[in-house]
PDB file as gemmi writes it, atoms N, CA and C in Angstrom:
CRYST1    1.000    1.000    1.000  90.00  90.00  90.00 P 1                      
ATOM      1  N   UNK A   1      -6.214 -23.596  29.403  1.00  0.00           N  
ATOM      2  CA  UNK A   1      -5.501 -22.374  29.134  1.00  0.00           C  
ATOM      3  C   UNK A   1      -5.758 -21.329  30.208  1.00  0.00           C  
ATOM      4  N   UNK A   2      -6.178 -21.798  31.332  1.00  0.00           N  
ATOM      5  CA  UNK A   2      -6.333 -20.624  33.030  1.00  0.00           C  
ATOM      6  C   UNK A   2      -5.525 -20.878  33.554  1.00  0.00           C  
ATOM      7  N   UNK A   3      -4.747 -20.344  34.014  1.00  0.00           N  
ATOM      8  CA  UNK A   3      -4.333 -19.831  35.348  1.00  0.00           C  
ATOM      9  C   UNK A   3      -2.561 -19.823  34.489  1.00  0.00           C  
ATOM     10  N   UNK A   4      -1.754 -19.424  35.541  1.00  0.00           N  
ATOM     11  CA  UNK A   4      -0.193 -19.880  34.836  1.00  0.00           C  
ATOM     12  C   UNK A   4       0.083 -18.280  35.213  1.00  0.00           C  
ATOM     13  N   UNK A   5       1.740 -18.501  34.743  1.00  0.00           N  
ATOM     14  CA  UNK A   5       2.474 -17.252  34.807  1.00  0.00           C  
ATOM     15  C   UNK A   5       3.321 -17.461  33.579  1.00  0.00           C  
ATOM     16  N   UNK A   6       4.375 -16.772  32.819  1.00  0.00           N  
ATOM     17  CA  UNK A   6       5.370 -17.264  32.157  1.00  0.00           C  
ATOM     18  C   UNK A   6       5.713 -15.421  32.028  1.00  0.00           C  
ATOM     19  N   UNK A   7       6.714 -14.942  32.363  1.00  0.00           N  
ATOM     20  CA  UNK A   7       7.056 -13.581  31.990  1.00  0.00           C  
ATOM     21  C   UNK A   7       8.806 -13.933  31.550  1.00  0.00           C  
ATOM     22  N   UNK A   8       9.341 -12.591  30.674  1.00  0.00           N  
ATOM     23  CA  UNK A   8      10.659 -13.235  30.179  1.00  0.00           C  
ATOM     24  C   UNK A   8      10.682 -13.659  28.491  1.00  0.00           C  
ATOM     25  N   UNK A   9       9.090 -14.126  28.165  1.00  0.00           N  
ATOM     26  CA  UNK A   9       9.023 -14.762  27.472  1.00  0.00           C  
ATOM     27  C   UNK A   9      10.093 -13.775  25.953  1.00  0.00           C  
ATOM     28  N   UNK A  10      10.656 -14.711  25.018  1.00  0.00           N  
ATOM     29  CA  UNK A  10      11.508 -13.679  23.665  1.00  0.00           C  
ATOM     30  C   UNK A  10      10.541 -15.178  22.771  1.00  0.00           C  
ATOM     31  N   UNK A  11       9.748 -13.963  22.484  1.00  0.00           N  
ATOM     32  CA  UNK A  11       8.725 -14.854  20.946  1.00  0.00           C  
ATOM     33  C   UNK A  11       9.376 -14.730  20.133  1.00  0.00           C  
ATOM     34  N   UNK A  12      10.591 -15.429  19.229  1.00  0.00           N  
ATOM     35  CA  UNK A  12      11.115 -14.936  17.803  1.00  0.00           C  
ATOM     36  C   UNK A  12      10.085 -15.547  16.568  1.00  0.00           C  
ATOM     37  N   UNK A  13       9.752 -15.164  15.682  1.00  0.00           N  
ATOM     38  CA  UNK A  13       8.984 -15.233  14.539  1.00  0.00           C  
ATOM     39  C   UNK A  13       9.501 -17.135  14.378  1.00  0.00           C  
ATOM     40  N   UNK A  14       8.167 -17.265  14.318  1.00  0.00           N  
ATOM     41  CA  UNK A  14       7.752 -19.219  13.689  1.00  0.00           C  
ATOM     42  C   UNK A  14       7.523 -20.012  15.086  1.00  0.00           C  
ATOM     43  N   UNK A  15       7.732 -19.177  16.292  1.00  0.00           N  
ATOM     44  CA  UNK A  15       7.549 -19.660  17.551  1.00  0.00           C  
ATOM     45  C   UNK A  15       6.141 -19.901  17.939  1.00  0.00           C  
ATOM     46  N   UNK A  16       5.519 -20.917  18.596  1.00  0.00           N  
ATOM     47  CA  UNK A  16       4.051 -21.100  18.945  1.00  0.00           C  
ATOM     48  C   UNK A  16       3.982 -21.014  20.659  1.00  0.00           C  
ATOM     49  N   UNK A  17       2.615 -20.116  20.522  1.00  0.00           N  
ATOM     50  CA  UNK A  17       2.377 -19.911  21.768  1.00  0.00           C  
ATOM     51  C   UNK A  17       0.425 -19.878  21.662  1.00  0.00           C  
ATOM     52  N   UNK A  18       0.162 -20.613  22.392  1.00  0.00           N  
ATOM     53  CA  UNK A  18      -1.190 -20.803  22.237  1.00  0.00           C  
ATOM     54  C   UNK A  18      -1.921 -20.194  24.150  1.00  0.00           C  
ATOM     55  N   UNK A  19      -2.185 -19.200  24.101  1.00  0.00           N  
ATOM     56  CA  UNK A  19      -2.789 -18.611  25.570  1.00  0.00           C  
ATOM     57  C   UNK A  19      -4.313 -18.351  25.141  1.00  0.00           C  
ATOM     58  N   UNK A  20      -4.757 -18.005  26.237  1.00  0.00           N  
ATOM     59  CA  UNK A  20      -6.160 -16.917  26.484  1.00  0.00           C  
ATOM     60  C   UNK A  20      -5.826 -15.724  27.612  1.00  0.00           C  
ATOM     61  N   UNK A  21      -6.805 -15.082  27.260  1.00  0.00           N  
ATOM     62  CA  UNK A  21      -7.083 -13.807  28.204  1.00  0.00           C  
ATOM     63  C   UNK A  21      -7.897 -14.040  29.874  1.00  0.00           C  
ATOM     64  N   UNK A  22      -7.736 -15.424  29.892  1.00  0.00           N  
ATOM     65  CA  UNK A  22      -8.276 -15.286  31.172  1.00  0.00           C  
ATOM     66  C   UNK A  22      -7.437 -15.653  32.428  1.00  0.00           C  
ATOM     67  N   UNK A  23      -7.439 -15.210  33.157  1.00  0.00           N  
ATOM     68  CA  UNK A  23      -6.442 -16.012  34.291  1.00  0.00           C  
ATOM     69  C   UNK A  23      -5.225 -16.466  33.949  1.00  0.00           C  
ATOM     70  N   UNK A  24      -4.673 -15.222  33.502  1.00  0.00           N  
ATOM     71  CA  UNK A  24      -2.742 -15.771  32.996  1.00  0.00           C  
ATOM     72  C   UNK A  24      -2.416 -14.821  33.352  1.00  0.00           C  
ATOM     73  N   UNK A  25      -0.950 -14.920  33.170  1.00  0.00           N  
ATOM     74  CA  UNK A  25      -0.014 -13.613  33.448  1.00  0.00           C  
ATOM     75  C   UNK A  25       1.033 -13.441  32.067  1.00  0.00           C  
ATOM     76  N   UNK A  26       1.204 -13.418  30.676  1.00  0.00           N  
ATOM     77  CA  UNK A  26       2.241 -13.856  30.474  1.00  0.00           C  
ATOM     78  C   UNK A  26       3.113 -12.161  29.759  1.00  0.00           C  
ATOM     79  N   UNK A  27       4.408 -12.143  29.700  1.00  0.00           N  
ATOM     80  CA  UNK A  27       5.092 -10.893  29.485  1.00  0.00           C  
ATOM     81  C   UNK A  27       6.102 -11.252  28.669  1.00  0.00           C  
ATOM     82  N   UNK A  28       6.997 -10.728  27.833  1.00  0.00           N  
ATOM     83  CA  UNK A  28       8.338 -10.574  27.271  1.00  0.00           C  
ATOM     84  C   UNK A  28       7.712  -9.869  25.749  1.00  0.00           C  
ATOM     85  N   UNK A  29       9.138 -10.450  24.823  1.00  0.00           N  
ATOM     86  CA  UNK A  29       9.299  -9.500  23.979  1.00  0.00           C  
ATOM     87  C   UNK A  29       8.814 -10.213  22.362  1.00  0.00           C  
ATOM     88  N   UNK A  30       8.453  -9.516  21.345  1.00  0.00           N  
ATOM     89  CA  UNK A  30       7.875 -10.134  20.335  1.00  0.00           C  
ATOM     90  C   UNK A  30       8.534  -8.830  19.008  1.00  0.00           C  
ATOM     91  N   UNK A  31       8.475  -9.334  17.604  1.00  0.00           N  
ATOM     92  CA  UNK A  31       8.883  -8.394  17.158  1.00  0.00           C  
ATOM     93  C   UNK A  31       8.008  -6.507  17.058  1.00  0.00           C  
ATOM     94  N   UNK A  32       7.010  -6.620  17.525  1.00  0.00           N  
ATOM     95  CA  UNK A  32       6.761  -5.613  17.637  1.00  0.00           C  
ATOM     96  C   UNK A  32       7.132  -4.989  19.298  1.00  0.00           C  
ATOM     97  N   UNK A  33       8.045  -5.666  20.049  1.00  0.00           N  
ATOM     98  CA  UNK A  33       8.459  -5.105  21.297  1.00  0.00           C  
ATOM     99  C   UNK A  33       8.084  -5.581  22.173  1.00  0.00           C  
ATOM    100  N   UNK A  34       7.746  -4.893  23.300  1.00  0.00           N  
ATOM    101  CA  UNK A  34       7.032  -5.798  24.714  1.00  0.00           C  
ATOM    102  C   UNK A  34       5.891  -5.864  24.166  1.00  0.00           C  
ATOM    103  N   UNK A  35       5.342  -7.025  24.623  1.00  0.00           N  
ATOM    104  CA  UNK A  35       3.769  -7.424  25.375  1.00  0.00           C  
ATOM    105  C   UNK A  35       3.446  -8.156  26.288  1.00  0.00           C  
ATOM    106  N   UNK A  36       1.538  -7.771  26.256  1.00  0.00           N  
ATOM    107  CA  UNK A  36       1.976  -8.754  27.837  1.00  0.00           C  
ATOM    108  C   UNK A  36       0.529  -8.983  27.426  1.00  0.00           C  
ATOM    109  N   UNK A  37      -0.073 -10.053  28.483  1.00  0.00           N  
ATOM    110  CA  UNK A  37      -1.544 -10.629  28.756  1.00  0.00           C  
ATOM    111  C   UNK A  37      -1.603 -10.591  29.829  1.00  0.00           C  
ATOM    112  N   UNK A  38      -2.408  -9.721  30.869  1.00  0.00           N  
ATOM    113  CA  UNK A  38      -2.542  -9.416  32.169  1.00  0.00           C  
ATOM    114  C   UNK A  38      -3.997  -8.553  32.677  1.00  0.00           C  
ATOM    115  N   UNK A  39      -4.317  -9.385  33.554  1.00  0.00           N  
ATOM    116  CA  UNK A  39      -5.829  -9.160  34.212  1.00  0.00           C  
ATOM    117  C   UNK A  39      -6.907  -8.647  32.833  1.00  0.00           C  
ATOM    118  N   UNK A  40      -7.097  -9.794  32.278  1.00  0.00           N  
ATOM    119  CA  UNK A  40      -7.758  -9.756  31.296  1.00  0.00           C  
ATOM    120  C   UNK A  40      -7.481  -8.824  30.031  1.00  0.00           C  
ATOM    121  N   UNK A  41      -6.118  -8.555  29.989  1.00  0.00           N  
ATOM    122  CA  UNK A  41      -5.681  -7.759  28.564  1.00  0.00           C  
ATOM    123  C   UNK A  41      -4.757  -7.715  28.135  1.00  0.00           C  
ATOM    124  N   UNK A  42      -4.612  -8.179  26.509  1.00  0.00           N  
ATOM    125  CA  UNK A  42      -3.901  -9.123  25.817  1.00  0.00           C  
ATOM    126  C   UNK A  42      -3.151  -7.329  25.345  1.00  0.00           C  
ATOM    127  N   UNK A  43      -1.832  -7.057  25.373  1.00  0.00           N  
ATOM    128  CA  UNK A  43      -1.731  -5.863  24.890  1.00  0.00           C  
ATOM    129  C   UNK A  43      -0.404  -6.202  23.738  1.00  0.00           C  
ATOM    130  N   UNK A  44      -0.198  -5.230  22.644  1.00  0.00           N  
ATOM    131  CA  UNK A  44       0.539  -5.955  21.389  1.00  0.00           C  
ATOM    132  C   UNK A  44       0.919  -7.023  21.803  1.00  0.00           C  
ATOM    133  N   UNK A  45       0.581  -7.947  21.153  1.00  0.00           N  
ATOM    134  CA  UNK A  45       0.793  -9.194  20.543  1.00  0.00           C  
ATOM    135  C   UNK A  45       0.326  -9.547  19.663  1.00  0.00           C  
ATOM    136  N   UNK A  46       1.955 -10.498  18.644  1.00  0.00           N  
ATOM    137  CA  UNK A  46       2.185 -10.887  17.628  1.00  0.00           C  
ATOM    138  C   UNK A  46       1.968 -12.210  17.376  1.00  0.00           C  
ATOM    139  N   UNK A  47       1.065 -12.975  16.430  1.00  0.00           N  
ATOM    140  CA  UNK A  47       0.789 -14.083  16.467  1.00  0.00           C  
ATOM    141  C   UNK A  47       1.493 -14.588  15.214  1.00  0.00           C  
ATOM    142  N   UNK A  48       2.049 -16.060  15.021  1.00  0.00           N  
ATOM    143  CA  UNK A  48       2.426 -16.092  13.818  1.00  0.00           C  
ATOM    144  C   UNK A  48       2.527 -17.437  13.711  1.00  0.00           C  
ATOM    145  N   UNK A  49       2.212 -18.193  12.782  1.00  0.00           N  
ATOM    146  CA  UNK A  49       2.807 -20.055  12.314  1.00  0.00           C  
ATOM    147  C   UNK A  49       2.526 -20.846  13.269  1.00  0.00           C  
ATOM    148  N   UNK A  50       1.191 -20.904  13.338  1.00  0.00           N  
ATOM    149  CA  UNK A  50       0.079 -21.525  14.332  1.00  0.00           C  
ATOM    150  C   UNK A  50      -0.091 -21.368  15.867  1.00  0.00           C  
ATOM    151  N   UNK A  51       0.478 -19.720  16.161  1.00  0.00           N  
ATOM    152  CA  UNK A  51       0.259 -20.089  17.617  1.00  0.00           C  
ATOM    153  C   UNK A  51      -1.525 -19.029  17.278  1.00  0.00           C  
ATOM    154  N   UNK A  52      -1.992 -18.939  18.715  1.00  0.00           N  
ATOM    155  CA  UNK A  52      -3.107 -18.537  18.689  1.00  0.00           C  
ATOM    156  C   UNK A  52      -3.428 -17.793  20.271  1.00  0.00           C  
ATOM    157  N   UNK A  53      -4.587 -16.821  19.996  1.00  0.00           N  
ATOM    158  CA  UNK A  53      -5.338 -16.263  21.222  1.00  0.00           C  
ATOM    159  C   UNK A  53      -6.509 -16.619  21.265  1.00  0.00           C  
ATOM    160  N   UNK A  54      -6.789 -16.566  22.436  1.00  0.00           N  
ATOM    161  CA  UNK A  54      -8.593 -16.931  22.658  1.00  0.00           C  
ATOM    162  C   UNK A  54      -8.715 -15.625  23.070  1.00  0.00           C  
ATOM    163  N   UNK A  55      -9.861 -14.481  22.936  1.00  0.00           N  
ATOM    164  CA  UNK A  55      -9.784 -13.208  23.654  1.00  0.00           C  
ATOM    165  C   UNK A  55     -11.198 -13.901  24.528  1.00  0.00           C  
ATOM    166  N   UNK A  56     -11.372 -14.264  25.959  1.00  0.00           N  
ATOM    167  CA  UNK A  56     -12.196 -14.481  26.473  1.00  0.00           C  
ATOM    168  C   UNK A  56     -13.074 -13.246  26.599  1.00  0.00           C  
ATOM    169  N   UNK A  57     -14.178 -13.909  27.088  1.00  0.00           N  
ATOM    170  CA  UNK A  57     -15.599 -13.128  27.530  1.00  0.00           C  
ATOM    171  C   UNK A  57     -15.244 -11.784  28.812  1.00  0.00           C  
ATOM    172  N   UNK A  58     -15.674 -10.675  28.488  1.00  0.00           N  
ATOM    173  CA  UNK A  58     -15.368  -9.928  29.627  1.00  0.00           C  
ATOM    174  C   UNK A  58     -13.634  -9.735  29.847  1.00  0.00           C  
ATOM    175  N   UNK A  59     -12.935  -9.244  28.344  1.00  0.00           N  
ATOM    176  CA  UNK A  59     -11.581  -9.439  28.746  1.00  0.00           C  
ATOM    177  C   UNK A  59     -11.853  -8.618  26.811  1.00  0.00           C  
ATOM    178  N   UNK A  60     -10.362  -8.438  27.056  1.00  0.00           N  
ATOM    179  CA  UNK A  60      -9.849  -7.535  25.496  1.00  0.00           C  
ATOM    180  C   UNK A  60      -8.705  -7.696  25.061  1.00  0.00           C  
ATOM    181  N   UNK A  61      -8.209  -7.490  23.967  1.00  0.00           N  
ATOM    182  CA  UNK A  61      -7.014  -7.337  23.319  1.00  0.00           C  
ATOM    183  C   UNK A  61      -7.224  -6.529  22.660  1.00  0.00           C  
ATOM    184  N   UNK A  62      -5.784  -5.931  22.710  1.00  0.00           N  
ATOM    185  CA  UNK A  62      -5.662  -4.388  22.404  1.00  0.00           C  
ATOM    186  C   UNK A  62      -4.452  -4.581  21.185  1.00  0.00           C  
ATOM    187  N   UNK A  63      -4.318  -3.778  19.655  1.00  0.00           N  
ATOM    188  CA  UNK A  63      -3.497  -4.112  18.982  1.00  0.00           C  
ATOM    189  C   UNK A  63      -2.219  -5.188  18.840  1.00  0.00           C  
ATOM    190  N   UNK A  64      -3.375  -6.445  18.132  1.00  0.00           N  
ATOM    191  CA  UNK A  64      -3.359  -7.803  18.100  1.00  0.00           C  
ATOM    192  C   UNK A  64      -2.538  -7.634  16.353  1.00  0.00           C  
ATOM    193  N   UNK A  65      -1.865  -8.090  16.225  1.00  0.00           N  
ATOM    194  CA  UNK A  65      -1.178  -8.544  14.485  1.00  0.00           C  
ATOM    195  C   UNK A  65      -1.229 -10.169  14.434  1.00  0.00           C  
ATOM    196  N   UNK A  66      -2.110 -10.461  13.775  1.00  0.00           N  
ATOM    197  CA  UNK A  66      -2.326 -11.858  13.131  1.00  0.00           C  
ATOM    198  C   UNK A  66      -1.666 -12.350  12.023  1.00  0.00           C  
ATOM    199  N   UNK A  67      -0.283 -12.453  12.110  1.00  0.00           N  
ATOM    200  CA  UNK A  67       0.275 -13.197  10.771  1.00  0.00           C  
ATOM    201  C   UNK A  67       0.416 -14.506  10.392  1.00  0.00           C  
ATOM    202  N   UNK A  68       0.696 -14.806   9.055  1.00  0.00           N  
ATOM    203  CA  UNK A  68       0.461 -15.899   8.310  1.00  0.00           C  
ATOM    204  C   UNK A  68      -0.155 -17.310   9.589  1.00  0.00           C  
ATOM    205  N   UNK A  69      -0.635 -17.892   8.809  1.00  0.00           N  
ATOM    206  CA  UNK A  69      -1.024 -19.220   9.835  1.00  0.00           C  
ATOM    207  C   UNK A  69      -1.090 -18.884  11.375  1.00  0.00           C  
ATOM    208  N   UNK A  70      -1.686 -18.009  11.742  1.00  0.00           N  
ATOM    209  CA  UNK A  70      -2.201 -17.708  13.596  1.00  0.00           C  
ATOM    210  C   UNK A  70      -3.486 -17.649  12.875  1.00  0.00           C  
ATOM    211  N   UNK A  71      -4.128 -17.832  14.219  1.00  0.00           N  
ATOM    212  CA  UNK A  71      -5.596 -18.074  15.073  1.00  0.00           C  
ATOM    213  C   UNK A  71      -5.994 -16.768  15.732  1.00  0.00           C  
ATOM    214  N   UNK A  72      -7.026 -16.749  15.930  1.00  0.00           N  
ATOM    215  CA  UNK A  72      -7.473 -15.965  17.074  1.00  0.00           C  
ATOM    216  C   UNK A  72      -8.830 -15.699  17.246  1.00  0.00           C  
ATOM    217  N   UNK A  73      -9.329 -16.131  18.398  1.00  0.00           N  
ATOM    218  CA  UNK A  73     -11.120 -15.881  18.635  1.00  0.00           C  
ATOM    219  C   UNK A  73     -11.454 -15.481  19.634  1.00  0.00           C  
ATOM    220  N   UNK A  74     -12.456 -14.234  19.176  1.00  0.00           N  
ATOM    221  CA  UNK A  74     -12.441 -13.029  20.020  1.00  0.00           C  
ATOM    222  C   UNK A  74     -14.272 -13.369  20.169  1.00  0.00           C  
ATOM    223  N   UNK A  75     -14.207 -13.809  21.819  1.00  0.00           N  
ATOM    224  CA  UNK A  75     -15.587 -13.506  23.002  1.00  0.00           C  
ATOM    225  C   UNK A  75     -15.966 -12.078  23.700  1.00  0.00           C  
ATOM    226  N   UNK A  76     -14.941 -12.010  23.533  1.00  0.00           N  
ATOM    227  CA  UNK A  76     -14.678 -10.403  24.065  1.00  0.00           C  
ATOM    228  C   UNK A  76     -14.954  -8.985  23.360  1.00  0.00           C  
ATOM    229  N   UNK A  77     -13.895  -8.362  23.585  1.00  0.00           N  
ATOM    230  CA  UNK A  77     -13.642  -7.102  22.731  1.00  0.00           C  
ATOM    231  C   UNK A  77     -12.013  -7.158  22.721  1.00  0.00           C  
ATOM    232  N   UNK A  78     -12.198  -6.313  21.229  1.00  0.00           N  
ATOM    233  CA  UNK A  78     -10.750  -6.225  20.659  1.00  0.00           C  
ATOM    234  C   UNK A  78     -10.570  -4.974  19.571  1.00  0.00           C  
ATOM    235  N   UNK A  79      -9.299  -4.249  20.061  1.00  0.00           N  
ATOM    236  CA  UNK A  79      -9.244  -2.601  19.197  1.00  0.00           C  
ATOM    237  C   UNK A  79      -7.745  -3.235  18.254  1.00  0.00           C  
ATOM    238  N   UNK A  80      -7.842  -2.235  17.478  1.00  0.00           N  
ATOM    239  CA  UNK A  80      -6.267  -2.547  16.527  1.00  0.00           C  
ATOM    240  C   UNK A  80      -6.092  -4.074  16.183  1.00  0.00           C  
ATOM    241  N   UNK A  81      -7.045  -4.418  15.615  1.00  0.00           N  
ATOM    242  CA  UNK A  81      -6.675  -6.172  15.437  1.00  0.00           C  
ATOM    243  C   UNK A  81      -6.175  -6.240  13.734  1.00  0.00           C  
ATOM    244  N   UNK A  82      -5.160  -6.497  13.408  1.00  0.00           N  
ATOM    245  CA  UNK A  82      -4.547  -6.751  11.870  1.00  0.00           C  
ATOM    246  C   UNK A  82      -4.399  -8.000  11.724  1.00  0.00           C  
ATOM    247  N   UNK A  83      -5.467  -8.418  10.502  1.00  0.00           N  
ATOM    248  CA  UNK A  83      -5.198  -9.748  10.631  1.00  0.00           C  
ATOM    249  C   UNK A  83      -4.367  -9.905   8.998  1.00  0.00           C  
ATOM    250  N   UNK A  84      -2.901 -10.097   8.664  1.00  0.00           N  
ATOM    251  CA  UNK A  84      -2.529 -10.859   7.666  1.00  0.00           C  
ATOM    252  C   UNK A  84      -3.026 -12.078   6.614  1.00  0.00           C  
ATOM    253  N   UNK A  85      -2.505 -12.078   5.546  1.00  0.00           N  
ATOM    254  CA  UNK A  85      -3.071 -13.440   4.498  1.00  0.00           C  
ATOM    255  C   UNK A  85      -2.839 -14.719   5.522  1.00  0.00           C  
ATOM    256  N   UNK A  86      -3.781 -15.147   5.141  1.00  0.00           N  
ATOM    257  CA  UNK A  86      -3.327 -16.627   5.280  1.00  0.00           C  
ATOM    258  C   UNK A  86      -3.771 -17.076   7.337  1.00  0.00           C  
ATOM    259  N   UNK A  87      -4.617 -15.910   8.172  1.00  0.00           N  
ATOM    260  CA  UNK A  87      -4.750 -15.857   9.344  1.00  0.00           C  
ATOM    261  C   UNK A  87      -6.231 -15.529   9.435  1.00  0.00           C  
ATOM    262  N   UNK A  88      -6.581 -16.175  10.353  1.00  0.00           N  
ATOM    263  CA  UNK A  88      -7.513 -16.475  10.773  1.00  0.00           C  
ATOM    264  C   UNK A  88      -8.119 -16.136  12.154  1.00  0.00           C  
ATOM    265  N   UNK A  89      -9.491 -15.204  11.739  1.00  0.00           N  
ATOM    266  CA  UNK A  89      -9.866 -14.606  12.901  1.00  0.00           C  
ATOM    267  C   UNK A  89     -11.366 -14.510  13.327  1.00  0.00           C  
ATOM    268  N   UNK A  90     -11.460 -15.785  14.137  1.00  0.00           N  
ATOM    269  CA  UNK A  90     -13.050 -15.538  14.573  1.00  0.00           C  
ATOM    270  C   UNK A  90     -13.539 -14.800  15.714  1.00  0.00           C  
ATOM    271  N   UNK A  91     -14.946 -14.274  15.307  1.00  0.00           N  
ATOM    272  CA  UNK A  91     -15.468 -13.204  16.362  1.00  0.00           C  
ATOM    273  C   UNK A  91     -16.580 -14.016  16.183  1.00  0.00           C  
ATOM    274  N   UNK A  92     -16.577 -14.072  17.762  1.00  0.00           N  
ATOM    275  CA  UNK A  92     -18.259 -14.491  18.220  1.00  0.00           C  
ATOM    276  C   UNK A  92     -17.915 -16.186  18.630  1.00  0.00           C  
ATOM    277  N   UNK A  93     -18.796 -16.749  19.365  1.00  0.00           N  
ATOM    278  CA  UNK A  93     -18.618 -17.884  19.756  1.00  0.00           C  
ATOM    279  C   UNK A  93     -19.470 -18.963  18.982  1.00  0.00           C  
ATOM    280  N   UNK A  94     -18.867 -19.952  18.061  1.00  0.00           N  
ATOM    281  CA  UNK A  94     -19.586 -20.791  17.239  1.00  0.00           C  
ATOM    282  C   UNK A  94     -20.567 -21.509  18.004  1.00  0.00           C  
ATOM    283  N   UNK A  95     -21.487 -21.742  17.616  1.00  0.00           N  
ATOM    284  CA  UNK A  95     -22.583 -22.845  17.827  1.00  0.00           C  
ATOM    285  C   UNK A  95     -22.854 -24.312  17.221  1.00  0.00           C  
ATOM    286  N   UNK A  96     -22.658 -25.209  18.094  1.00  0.00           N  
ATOM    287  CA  UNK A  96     -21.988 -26.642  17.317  1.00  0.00           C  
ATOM    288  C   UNK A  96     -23.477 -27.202  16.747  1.00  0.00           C  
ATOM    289  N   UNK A  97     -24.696 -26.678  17.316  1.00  0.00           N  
ATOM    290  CA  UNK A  97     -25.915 -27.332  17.319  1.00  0.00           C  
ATOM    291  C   UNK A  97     -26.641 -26.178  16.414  1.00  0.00           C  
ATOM    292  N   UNK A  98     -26.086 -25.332  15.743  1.00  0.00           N  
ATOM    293  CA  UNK A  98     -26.413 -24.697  14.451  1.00  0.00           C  
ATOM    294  C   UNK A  98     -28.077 -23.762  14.855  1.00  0.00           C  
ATOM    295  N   UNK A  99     -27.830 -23.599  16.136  1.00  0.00           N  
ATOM    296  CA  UNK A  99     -29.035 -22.907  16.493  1.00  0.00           C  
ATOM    297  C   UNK A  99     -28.400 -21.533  17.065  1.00  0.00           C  
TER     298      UNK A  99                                                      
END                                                                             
């Protein structure tokens, strides 16, 4: 999920888009209007019916809406994050070896 461009993008609701905050470029329109993910900042974006964000380490998202069935896991920092029923939002980076 590094590196890439995709601008243009028209997210209509049930559409999947699975990015991170690191090393992307991506831009267009979502129902809350423009957004974009650029030099480490995820700015409105709408998640919805399994797509997802990674908010990497040293990087942010800025008023994030998490609806029904989206993802999102935040290494980072993140302001305005709404997460909806049924969405799912981890902070902090799991540990597989339970230490």
């Amino acid at each position: 999920m590094d590196g890439g461009t995709a601008t243009g993008v028209d997210k209509k609701a049930g559409g999947k888009l699975i990015v991170s905050t690191n090393a992307l470029e991506v831009s267009g329109t979502n129902s809350k209007g423009q957004f974009s993910i650029k030099d480490g900042v995820s700015k409105n974006y709408e998640l919805d019916d399994g797509s997802g964000l990674i908010v990497m380490e040293d990087t942010q998202a800025i008023d994030t809406i998490l609806d029904e069935h989206a993802t999102m896991q935040s290494l980072g920092k993140d302001t305005g994050t709404r997460v909806q029923a049924n969405a799912v939002y981890d902070l902090g980076r799991s540990d597989q070896n339970g230490s």
